[in-house]
DRENVOTI-112795 format. One line per 8 residues: number of its first residue (from 1); for each residue x, y, z of N, C-alpha, C, O. Coordinates in steps of 0.001 Angstrom, whole numbers. Example, Ala and Ser with C-alpha at 12.3 -4.5 7.8 and 13.67 -1.06 7.14 Angstrom:
1> 13190/-5690/7800/12300/-4500/7800/13200/-3300/7800/14236/-3319/8465  12850/-2250/7080/13670/-1060/7140/12900/30/7870/13409/1138/8039
END
This chain:
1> 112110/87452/118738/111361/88229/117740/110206/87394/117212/110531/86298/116755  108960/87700/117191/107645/87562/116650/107432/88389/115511/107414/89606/115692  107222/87799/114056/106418/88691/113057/104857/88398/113487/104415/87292/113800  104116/89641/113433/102662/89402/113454/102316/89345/112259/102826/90137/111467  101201/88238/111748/100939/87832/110598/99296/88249/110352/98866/88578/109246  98436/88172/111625/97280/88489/111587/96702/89840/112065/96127/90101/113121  97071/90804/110782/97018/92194/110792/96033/92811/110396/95742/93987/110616  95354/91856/109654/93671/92602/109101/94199/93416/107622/93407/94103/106976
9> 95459/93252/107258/94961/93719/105916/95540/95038/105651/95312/95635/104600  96183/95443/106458/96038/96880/106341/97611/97411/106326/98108/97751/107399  98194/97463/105411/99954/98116/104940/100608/98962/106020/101443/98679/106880  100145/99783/105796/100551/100928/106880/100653/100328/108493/101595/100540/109256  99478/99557/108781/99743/99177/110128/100672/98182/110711/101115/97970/111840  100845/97506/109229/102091/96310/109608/103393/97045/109820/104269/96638/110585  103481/98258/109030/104988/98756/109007/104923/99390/110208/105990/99766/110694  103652/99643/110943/103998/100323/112027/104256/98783/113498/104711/98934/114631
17> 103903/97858/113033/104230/96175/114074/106138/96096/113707/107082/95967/114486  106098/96242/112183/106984/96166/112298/108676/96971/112856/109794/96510/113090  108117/98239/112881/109037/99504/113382/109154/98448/114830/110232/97942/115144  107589/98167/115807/108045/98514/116770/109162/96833/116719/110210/96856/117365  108929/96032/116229/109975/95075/116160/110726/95216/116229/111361/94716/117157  111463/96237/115061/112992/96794/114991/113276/97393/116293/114297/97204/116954  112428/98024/116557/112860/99042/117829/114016/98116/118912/115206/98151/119226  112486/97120/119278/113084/96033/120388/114296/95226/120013/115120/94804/120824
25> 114332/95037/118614/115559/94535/118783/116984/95057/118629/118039/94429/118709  116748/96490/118365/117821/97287/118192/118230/97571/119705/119423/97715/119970  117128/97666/120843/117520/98005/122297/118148/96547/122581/119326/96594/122934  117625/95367/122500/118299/94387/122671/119448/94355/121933/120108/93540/122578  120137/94698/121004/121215/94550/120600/121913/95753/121152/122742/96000/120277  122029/96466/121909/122595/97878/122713/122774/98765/121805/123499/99708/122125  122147/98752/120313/122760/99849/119593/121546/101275/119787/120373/101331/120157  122646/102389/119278/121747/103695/119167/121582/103465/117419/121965/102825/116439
33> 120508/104761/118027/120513/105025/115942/121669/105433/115059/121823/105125/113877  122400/106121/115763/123903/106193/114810/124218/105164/114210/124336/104952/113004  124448/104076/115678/125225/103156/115763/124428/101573/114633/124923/100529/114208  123292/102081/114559/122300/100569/113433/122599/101495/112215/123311/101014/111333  122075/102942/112045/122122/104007/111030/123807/103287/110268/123859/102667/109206  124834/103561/111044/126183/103185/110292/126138/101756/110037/127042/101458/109256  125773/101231/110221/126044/99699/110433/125479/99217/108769/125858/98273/108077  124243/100479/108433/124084/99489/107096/123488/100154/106286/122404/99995/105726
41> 124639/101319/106213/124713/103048/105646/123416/104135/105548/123181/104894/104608  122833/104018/106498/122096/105262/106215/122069/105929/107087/122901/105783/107983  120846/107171/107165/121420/108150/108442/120257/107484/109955/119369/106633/110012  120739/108199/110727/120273/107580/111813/118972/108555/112153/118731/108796/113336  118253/109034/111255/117434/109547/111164/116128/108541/109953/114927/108564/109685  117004/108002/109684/116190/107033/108818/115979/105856/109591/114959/105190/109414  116991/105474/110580/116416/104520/111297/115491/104780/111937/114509/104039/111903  115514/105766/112620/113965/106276/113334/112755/106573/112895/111771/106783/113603
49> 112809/106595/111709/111682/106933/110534/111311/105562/110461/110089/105497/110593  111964/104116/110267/111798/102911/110046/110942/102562/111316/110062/101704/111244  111234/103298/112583/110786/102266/113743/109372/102862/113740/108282/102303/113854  109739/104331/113556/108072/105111/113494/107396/104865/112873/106305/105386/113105  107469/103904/111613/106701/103497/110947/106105/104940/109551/105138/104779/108807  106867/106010/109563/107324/106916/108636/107699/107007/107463/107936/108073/106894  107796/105855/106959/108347/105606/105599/107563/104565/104703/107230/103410/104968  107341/105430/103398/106715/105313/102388/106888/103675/102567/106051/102988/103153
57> 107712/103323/102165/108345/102141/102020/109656/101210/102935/110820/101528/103181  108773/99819/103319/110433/99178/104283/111639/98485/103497/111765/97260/103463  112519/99375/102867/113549/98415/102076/113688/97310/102393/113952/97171/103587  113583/95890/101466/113421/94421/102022/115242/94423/102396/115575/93800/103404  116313/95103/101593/117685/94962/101350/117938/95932/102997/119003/95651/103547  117329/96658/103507/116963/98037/104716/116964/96297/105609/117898/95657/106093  115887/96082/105539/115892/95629/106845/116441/94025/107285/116292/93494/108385  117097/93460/106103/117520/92185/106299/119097/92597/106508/119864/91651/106688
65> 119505/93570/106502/121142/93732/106956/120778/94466/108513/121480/94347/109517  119692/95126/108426/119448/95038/110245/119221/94088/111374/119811/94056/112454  118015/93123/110821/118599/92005/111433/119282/91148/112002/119242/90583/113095  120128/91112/110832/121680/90986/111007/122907/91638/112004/123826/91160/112670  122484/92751/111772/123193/93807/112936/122652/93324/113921/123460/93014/114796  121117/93033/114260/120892/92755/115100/121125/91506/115870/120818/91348/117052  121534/90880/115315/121908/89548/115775/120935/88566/115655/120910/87729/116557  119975/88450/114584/118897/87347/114485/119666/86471/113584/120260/86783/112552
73> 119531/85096/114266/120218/84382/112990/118880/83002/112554/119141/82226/111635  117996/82918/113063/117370/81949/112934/116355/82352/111517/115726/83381/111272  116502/81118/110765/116513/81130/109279/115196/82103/109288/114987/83284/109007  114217/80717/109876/112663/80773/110000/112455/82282/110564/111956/83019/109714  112634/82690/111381/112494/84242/111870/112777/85121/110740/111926/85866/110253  113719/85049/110416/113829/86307/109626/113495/85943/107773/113715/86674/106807  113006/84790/107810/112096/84526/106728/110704/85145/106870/110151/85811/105995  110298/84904/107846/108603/85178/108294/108483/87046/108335/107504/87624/107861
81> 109725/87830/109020/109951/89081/109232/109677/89951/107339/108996/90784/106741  110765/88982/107169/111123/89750/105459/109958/89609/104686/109828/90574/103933  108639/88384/104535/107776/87985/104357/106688/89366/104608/106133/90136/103824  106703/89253/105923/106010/90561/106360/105915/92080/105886/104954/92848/105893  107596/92304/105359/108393/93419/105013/107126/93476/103904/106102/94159/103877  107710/92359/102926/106910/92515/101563/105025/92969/101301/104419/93626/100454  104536/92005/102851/102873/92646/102792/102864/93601/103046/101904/94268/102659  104140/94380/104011/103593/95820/104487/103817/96736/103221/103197/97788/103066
89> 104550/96357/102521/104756/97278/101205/103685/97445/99978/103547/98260/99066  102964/96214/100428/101754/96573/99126/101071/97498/99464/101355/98144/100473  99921/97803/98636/99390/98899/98249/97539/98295/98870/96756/97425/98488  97532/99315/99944/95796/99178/100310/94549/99271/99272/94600/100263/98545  93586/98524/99103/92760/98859/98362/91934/100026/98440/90847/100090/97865  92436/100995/99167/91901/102156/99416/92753/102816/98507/92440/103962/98185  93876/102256/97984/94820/103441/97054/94158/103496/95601/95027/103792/94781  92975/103318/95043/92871/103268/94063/91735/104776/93898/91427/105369/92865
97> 91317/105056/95320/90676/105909/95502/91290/107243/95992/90744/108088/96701  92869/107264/95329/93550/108401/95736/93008/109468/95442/92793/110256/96363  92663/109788/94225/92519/110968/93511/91518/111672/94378/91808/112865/94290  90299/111505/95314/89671/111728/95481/89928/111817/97497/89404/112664/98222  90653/110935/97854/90792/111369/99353/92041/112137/99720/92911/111949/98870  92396/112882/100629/93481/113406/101173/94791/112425/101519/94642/111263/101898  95873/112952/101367/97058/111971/101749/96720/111199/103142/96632/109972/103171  96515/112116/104439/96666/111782/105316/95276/110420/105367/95478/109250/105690
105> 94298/110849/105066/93022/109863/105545/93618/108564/105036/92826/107700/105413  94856/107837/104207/94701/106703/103963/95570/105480/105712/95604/104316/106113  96019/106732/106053/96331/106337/107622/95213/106216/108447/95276/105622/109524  94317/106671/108074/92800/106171/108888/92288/105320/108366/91405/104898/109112  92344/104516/107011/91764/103652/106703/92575/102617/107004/92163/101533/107418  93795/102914/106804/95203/101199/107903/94166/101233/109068/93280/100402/109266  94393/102157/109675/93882/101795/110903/92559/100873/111261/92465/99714/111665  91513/101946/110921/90088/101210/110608/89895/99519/109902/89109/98686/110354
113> 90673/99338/108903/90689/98118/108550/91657/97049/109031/91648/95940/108495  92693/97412/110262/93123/96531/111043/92769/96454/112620/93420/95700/113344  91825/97175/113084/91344/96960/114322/90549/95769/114392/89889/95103/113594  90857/95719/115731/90160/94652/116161/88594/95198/117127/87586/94550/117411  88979/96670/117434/87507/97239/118322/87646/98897/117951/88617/99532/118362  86867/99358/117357/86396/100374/117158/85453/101116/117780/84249/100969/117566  86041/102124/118749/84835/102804/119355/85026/104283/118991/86072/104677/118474  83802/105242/119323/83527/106152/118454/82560/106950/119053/81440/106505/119304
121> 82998/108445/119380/81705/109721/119626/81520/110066/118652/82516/110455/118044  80110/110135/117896/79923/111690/116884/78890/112119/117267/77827/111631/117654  79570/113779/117030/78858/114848/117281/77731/115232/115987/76559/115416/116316  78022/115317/114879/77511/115902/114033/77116/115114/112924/76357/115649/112117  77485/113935/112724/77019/113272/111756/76827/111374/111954/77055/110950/113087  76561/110693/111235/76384/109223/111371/77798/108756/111647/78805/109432/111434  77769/107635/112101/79523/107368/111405/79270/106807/110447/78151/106435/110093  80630/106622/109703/81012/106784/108206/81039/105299/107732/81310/104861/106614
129> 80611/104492/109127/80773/102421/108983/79414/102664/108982/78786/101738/108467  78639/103719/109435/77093/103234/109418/76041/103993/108588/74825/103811/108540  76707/104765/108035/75808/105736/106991/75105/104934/105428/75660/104290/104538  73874/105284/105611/73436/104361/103955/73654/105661/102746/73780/106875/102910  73634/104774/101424/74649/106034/100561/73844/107105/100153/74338/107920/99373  72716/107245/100532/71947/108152/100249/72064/108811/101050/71186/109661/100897  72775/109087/102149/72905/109998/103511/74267/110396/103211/74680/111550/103321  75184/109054/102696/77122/109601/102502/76961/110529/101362/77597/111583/101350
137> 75939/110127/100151/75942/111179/99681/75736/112672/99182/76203/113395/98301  74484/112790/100534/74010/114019/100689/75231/114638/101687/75713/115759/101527  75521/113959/102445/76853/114987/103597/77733/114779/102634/77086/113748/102447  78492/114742/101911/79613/114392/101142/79702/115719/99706/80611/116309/99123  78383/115698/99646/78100/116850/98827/77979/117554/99177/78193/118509/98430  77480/117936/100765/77537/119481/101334/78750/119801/101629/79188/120904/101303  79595/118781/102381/80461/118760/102428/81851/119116/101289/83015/119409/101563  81305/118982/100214/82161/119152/99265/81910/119636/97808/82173/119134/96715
145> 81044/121289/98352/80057/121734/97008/81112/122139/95999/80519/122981/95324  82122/122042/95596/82286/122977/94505/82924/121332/93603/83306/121401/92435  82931/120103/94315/83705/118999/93697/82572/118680/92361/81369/118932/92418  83108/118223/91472/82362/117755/89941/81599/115889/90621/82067/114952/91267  80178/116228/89940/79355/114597/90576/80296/113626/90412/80211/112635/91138  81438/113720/89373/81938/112135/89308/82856/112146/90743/83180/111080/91266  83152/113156/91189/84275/112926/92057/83453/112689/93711/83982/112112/94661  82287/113206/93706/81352/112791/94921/81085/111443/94728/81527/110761/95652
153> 80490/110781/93811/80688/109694/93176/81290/108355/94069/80901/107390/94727  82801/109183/93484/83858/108414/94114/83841/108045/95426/83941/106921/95919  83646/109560/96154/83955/109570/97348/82816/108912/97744/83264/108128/98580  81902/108768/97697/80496/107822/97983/80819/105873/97824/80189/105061/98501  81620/105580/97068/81798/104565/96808/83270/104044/98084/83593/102927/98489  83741/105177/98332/84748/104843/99148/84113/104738/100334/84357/103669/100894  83384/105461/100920/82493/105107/102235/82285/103682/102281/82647/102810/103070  81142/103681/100498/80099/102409/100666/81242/100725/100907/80935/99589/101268
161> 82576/101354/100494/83538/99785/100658/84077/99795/102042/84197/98679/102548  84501/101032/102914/84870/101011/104242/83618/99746/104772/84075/98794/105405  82655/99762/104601/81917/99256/105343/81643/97481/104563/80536/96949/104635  82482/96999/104077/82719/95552/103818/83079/95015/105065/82313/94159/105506  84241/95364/105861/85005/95205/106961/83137/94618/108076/83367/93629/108771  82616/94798/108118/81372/95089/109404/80870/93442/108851/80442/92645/109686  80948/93170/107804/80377/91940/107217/81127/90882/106832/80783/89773/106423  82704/91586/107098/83780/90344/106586/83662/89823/107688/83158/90244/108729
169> 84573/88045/107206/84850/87011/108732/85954/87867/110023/86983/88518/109841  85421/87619/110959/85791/87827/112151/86105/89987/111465/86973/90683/110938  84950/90067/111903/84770/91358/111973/85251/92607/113327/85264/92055/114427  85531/93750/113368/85898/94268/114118/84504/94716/115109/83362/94952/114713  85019/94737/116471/84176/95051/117533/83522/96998/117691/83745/97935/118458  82896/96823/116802/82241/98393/116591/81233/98981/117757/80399/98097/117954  81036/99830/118396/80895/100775/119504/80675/102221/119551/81645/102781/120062  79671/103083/119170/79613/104468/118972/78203/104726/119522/77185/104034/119557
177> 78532/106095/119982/77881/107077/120908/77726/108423/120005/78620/109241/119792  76145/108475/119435/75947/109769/118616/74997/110639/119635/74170/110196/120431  75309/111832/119411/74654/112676/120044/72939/112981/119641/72849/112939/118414  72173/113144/120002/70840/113010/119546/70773/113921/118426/70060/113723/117443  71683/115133/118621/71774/116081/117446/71710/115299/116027/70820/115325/115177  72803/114673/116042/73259/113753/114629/71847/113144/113674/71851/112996/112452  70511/112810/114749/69878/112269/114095/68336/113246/113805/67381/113063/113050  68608/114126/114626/67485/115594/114424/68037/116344/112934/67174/116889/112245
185> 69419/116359/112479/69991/116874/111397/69221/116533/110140/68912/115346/110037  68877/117294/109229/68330/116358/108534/69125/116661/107152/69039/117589/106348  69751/115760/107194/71000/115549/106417/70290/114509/104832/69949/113333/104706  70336/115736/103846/69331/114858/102508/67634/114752/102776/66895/113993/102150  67281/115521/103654/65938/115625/103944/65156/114102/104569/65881/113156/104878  63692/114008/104701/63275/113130/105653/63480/111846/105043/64020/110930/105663  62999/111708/103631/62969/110738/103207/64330/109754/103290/64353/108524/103333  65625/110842/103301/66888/110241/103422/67069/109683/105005/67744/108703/105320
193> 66368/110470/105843/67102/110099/107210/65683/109363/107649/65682/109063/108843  64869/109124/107165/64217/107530/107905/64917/106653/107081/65385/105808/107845  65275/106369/105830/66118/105261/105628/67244/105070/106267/67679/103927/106407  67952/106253/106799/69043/105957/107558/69009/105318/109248/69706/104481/109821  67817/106184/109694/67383/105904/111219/67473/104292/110777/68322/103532/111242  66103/103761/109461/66174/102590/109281/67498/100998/109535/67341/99824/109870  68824/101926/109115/69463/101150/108878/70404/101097/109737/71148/100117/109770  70576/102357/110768/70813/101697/112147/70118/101147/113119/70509/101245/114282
201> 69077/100539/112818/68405/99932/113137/68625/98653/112933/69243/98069/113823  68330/98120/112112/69350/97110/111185/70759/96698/111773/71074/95668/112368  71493/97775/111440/72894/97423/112179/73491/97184/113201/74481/96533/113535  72552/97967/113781/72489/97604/115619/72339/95821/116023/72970/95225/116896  71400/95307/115169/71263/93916/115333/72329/92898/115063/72161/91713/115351  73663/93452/114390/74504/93085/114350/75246/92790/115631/75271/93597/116560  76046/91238/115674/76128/91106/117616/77315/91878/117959/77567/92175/119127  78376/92358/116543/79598/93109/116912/79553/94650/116845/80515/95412/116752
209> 78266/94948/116910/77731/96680/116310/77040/96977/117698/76092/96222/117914  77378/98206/119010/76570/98834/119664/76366/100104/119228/77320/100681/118706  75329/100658/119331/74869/102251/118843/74382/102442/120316/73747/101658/121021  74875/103760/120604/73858/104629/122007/73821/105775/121367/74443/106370/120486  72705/105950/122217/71898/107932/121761/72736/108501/122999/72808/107823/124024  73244/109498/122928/73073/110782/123767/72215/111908/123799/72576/112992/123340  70820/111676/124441/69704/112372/124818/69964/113989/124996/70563/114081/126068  69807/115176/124495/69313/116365/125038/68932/115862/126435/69859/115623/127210
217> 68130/115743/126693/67840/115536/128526/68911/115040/129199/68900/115172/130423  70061/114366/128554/71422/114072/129286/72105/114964/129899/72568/114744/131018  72288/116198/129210/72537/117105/129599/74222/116937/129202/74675/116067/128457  75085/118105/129969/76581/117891/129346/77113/116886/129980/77076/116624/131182  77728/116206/128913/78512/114890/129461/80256/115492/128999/80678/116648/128949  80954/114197/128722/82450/114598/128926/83141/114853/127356/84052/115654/127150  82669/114222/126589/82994/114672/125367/82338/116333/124410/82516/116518/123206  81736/117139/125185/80819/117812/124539/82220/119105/123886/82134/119921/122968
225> 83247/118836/124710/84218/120148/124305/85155/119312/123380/86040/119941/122799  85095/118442/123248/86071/116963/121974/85811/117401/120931/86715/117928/120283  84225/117321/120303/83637/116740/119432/84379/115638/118908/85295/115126/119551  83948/115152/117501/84041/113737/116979/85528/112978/117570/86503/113730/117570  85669/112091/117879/86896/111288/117817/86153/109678/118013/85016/109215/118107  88015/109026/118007/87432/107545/118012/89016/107132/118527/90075/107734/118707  88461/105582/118664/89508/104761/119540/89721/103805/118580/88754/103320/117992  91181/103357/118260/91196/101553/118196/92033/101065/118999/93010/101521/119593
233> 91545/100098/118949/92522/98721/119721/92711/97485/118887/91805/96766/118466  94220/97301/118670/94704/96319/117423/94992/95061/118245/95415/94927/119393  94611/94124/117247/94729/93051/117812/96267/92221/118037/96500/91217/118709  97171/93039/117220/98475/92926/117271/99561/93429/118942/99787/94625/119122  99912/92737/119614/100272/92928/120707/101389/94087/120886/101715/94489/122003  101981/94617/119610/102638/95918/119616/102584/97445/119447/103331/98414/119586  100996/97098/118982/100180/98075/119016/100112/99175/120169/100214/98551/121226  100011/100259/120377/98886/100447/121089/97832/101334/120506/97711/101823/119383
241> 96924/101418/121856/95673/102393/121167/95472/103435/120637/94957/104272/121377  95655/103718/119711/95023/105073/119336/94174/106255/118714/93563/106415/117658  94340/106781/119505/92986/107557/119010/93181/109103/117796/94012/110002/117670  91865/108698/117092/91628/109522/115835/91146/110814/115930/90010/110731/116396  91421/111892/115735/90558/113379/115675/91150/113980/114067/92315/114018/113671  89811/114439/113310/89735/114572/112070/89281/115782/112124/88468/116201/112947  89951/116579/110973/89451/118115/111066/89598/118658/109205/89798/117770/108377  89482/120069/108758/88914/120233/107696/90352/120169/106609/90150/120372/105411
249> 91840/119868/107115/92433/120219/106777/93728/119323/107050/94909/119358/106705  93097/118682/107667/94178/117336/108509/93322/116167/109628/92156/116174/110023  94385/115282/109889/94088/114764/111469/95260/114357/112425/96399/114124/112018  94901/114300/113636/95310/114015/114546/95821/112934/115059/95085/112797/116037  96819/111762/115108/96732/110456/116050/97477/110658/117236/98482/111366/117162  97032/109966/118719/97263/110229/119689/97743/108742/120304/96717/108081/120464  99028/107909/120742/98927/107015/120725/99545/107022/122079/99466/105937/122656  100307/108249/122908/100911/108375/124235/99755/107901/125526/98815/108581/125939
257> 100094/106780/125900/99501/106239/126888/98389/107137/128144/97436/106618/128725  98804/108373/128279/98612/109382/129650/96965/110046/128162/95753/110124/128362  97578/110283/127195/96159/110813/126100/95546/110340/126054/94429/110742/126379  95831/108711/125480/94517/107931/125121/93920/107322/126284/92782/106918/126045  94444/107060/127852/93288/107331/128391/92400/108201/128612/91322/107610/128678  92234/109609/128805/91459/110855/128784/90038/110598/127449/88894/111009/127255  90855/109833/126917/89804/109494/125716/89116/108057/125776/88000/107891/125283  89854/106964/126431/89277/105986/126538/87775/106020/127757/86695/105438/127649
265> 88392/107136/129094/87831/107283/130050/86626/107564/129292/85872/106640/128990  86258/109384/128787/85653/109625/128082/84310/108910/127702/83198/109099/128196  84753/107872/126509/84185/107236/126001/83030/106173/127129/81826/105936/127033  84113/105720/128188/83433/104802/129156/82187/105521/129927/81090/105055/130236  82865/107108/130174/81733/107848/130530/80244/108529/129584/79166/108972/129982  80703/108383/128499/79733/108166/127474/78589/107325/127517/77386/107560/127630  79519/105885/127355/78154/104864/127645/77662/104511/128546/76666/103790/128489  78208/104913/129681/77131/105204/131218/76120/105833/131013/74990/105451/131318
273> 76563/107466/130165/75816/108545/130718/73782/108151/129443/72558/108202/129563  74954/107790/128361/73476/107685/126845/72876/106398/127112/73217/105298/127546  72028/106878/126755/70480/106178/126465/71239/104319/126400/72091/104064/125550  70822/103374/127271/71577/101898/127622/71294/101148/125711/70490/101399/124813  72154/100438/125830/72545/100081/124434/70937/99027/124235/70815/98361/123207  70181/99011/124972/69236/97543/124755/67857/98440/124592/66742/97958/124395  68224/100108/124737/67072/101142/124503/67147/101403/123070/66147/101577/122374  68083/101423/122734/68781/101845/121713/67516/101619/120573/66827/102636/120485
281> 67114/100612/119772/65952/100688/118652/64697/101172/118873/63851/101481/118033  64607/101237/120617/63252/101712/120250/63172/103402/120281/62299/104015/119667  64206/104048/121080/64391/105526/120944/64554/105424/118909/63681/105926/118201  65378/104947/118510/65209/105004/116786/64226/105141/115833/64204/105794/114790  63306/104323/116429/61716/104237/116145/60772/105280/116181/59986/105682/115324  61083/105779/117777/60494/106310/117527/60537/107751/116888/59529/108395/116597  62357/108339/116635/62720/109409/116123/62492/109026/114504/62629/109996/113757  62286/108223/114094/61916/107689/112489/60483/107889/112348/60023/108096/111225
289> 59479/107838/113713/58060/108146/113333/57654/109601/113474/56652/110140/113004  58771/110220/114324/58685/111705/113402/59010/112357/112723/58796/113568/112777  59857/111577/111546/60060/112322/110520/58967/111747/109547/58838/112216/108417
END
């Protein structure tokens, strides 16, 4: 058993390193879920909730009598494990911005703030790591006309901190493919979207940031029946990839191996098909000198 320690920060994603821990060592110890479930009274439906990474919270008292069941006896191991238990239980700095986001999106922000590579189609708007707040807060408000200014506000300020991560040490490997649409939109009028063209411009120069256009003259490529989604890849070896689809009312994660390639492919066929990543500022330029 390995605790992963270098998780990026992010609660939710440790409890999900840590499920798959339990998992493996519950198959290594030959038990079923009944059989761990009885062992240290709960139902064996809760053990599976533990491995899925499903639960609010990992009882530190939950998982140090599993262990045990499991047969770990080495001090240091299951010091470092229980250690872990405790970071995955704190509270993301995204929770302070409850009032204002949906339950589910704070599972997109674990995610987002523990990847190690972030890649990304949008169809219809900037992404949300690269938008300046005068653009988050014109879509944010169309997006959300009947909300009171303090609560757009909010939600403007929650964007503007997602995007600390792009500037913290050892930053995540960012990668997105917008459709040319995204930047013809004129989302807050001109004055808003040459500052924005501006600042992917800017960001692009970043050495862990690629931006590609997908040209109208491209014609249909492979994502056009998707719209928006995205990929991560965690730097945690129990991970795997998965991919994000967000909609008006929920989202989606897709983490079954046979899915997230269809989406990884996708993506690869993306940055074949758009405008080569080293074109990239000057097509910007020149869509900024006509607005």
């Amino acid at each position: 058993m390995r605790a992963e320690t270098d998780w990026g920060g992010a609660p939710s994603v440790l409890r999900m390193i840590l499920g798959k821990q339990l998992e493996a060592l519950r198959s290594r110890a030959g038990l079923t879920y009944e059989e761990a479930g009885d062992a240290i009274g709960v139902s064996h439906s809760t053990i599976r909730r533990m491995e899925a990474a499903k639960v609010a919270r990992l009882r530190l008292t939950d998982a140090e009598k599993l262990l045990q069941v499991y047969g770990v006896t080495d001090q240091q191991e299951i010091d470092t494990f229980l250690k872990s238990v405790r970071e995955a239980n704190k509270r993301g700095w995204w929770h302070t911005y409850r009032d204002v986001m949906p339950d589910w999106y704070a599972a997109y922000l674990s995610l987002e703030q523990a990847a190690l590579q972030i890649r990304a189609y949008e169809s219809a708007f900037v992404h949300g790591l690269l938008q300046t707040e005068a653009y988050a807060r014109a879509l944010l408000g169309a997006g959300n006309p009947h909300a009171p200014a303090e609560a757009t506000e909010r939600r403007v300020a929650l964007r503007m901190r997602r995007q600390d991560l792009l500037t913290r040490q050892a930053p995540p490997r960012v990668w997105v493919v917008m459709d040319e649409t995204v930047l013809r939109w004129p989302v807050g009028g001109a004055d808003v979207m040459r500052a924005q063209i501006g600042h992917l411009i800017e960001v692009n120069r970043l050495p862990h940031v690629t931006v590609q256009i997908m040209p109208f003259a491209g014609g249909p490529h492979p994502a056009m029946r998707a719209g928006a989604f995205q990929l991560f890849r965690f730097r945690a070896r129990e991970l795997p990839d998965v991919v994000y689809l967000d909609g008006l009312v929920g989202a989606v994660y897709l983490d079954k191996g046979d899915d997230v390639v269809v989406y990884r492919e996708a993506l690869d066929r993306l940055g074949a098909q758009a405008t080569p990543a080293a074109r990239t500022e000057a097509v910007l330029e020149a869509m900024r000198k006509e607005l």
